[in-house]
C-alpha positions as CSV (number, residue, x, y, z in Angstrom):
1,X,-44.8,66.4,105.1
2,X,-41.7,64.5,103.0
3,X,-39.8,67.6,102.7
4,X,-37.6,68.2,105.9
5,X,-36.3,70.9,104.8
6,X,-39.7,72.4,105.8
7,X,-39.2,72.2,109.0
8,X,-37.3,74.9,109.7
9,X,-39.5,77.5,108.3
10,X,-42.5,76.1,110.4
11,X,-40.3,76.0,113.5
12,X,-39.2,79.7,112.9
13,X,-42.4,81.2,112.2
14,X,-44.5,79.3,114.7
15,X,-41.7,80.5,117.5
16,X,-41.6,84.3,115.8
17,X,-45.3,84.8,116.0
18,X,-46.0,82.5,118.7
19,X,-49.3,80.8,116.9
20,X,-48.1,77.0,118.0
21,X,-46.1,74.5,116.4
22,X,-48.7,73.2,113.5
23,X,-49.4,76.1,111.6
24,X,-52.1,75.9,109.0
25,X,-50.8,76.9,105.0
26,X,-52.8,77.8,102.4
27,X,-50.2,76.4,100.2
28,X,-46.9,75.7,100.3
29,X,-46.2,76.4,96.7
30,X,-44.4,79.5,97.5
31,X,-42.1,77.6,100.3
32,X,-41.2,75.1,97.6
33,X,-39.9,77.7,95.3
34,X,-37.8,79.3,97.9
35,X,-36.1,76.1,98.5
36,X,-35.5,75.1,95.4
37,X,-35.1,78.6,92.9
38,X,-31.8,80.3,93.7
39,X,-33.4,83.3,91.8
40,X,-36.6,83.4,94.4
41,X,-34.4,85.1,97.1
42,X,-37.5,86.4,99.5
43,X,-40.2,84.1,101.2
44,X,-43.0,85.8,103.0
45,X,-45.3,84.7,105.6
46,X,-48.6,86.5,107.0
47,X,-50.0,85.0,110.1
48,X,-53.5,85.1,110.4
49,X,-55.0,85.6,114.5
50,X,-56.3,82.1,113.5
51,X,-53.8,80.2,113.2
52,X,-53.2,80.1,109.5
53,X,-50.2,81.5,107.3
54,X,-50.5,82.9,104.0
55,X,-46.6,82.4,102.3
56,X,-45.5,84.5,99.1
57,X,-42.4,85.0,97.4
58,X,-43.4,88.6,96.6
59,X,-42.6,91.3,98.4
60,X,-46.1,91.7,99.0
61,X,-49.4,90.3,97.5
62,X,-53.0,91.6,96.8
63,X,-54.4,89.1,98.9
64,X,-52.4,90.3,102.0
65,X,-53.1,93.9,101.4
66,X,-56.7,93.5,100.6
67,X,-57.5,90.9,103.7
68,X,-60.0,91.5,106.2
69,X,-58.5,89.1,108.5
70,X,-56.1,90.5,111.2
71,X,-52.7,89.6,111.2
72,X,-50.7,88.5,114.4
73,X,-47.3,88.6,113.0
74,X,-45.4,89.5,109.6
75,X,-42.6,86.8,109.1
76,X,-39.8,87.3,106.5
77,X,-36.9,85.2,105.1
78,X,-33.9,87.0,103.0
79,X,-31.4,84.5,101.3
80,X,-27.9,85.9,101.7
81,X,-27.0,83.8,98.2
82,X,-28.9,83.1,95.8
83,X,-28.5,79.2,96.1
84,X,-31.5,76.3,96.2
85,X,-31.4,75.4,100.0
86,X,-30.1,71.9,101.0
87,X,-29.7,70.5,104.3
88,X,-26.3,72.3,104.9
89,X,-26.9,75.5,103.8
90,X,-29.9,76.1,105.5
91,X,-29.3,78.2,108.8
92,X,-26.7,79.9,106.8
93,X,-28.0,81.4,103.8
94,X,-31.1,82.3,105.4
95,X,-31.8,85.9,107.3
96,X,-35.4,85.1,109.3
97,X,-36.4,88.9,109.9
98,X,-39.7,89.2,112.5
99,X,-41.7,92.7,110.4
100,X,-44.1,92.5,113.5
101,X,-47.4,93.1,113.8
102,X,-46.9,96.9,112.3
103,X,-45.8,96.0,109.5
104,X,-42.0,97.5,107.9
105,X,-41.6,100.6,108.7
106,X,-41.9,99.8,112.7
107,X,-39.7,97.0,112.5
108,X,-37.2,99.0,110.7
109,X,-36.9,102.0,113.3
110,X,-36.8,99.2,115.9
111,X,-33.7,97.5,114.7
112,X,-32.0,100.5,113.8
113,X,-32.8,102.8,117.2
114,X,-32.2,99.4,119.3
115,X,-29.1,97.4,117.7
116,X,-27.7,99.0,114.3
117,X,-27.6,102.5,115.4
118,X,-26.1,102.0,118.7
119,X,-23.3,99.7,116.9
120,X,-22.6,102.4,114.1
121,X,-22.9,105.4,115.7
122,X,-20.9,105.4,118.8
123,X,-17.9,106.6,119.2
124,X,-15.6,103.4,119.4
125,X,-17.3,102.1,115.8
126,X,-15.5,98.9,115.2
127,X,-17.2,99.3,111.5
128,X,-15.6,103.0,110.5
129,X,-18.7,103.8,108.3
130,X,-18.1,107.5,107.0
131,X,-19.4,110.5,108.8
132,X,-21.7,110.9,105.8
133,X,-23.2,107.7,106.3
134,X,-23.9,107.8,110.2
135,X,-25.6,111.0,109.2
136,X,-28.0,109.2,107.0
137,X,-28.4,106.7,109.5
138,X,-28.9,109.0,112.1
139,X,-31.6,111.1,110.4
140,X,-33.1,107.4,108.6
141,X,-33.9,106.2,112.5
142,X,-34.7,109.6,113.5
143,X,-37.2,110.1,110.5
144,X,-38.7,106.9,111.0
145,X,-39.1,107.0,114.9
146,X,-40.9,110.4,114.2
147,X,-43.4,108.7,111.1
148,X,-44.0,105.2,113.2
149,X,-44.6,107.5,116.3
150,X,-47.5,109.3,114.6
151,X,-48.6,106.0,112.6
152,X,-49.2,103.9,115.7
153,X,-50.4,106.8,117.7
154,X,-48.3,104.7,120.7
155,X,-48.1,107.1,123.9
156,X,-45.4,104.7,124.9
157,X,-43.3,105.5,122.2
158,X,-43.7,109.0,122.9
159,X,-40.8,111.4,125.0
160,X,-41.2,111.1,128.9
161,X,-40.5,113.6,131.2
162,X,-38.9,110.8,133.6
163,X,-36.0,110.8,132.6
164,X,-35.1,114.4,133.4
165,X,-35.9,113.4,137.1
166,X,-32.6,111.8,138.6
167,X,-30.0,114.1,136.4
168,X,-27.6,115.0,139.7
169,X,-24.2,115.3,138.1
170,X,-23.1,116.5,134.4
171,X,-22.4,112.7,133.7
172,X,-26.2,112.4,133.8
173,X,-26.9,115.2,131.7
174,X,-24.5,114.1,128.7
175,X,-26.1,110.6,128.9
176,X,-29.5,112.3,129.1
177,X,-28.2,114.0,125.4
178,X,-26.9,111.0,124.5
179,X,-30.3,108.6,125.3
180,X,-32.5,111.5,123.9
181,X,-30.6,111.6,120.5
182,X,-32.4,109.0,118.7
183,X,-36.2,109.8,121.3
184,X,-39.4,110.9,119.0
185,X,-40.7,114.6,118.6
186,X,-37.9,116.1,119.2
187,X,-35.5,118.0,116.7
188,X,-33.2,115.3,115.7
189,X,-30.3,117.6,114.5
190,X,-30.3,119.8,117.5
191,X,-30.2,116.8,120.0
192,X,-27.4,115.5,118.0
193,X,-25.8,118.8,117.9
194,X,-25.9,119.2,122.0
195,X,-25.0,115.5,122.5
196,X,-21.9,116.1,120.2
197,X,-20.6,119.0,121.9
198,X,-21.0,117.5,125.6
199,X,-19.4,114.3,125.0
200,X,-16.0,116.0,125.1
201,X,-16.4,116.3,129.0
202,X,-17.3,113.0,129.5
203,X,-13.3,112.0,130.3
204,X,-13.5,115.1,132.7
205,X,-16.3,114.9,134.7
206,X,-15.9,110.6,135.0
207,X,-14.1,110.8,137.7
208,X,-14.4,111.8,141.7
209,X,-11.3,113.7,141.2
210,X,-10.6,117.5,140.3
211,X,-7.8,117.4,137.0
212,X,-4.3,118.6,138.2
213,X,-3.6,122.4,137.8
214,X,-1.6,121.5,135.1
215,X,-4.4,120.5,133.1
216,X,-6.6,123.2,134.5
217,X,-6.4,125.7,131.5
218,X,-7.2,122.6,128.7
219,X,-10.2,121.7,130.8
220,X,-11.6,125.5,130.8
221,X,-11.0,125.4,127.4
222,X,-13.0,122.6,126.6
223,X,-15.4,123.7,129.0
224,X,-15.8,126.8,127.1
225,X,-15.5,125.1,124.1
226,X,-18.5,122.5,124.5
227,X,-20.8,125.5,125.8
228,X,-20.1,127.5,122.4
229,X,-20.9,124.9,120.6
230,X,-24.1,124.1,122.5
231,X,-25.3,127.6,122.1
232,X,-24.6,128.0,118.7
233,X,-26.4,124.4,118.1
234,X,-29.1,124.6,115.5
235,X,-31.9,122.5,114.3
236,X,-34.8,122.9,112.0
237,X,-35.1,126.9,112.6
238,X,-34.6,127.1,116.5
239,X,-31.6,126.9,119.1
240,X,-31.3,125.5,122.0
């Protein structure tokens, strides 16, 4: 192979999917174009349970669709620019994305409920994305979690009852709020509503010591407060 640019795209496909370090192509027209077209921005690659690796430069293809064969992995590359790639420029303008074995949709909710969502959401976001947007977000993960859920039929994707076993204090019930916000099957806007409203305790109840009496009537209040909000907490047509 004289181009070493391909290289790198063998090395990150092979260690993504796992298949070895000599894939088989069955041609690698469509690498070539992604190295050297700055207007060919996506490159493709379906990786056959034997060993081989159909590429594309389209987002998808008749010939992956309409395969028999099984696919062990679903590789993609995103250009950040659209440049030809060089020797340089190589690690950097290039996003290598694993779609896994379940195709988009699964590796989606999986990089949103594990790493995006988690960033964005939390309290402390570094990114200060508007309300409306981690509202979107929230209900994008949360929609997709419930679809991927009933898609893969995956009982270990499913809600356990295990984590309700070691709640002892109400740190462990806001977590348990907090953990369950983005969990599938359950009503995402009512989890979010209850996990909202107990948050405020967290500085209270994070700590072996009572507050001083000084503080005593701002602590009922928010008390008070969080329960209000918790029984007036609606979701799709039920409370909690």
């Amino acid at each position: 192979m004289t181009d070493n640019r391909h290289a790198y795209f063998i090395r990150c496909i092979s260690a993504i999917s796992g298949i070895g370090p000599n894939p088989v192509f069955d041609s690698l027209d469509p690498l070539a174009a992604f190295l050297d077209d700055p207007s060919c921005t996506v490159l493709r690659a379906w990786v056959r349970e034997n060993g081989t690796v159909l590429l594309s430069t389209l987002l998808t293809t008749e010939e992956a669709v309409a395969s028999t064969t099984a696919y062990l992995q679903n590789v993609a590359f995103v250009k950040r620019l659209a440049v030809s790639l060089n020797a340089n420029n190589l690690t950097s303008a290039v996003l290598p994305l694993s779609l896994g074995r379940f195709g988009a949709a699964v590796s989606l909710h999986e990089v949103l409920k594990e790493l995006y969502c988690p960033i964005l959401l939390c309290a402390e976001d570094p990114e200060c994305i508007p309300q409306s947007a981690k509202g979107l977000l929230f209900r994008l993960e949360h929609s997709l979690g419930s679809f991927t859920g009933l898609q893969n039929d995956n009982p270990e994707m499913s809600p356990s009852l295990e984590s309700f076993v070691n709640i002892k204090s109400v740190i462990d019930e806001i977590d348990l709020w907090n953990n369950t916000r983005s969990s599938m099957g359950f009503d995402g806007d009512l989890i979010h509503s209850v996990a909202s409203a107990l948050e405020p305790l967290r500085k209270w109840f994070d700590t072996l010591e009572m507050p001083p009496w000084s503080q005593a009537g701002e602590f009922i209040d928010q008390v008070m407060d969080s329960l209000d909000r918790i029984w007036k907490a609606e979701g799709r047509g039920s409370q909690v």
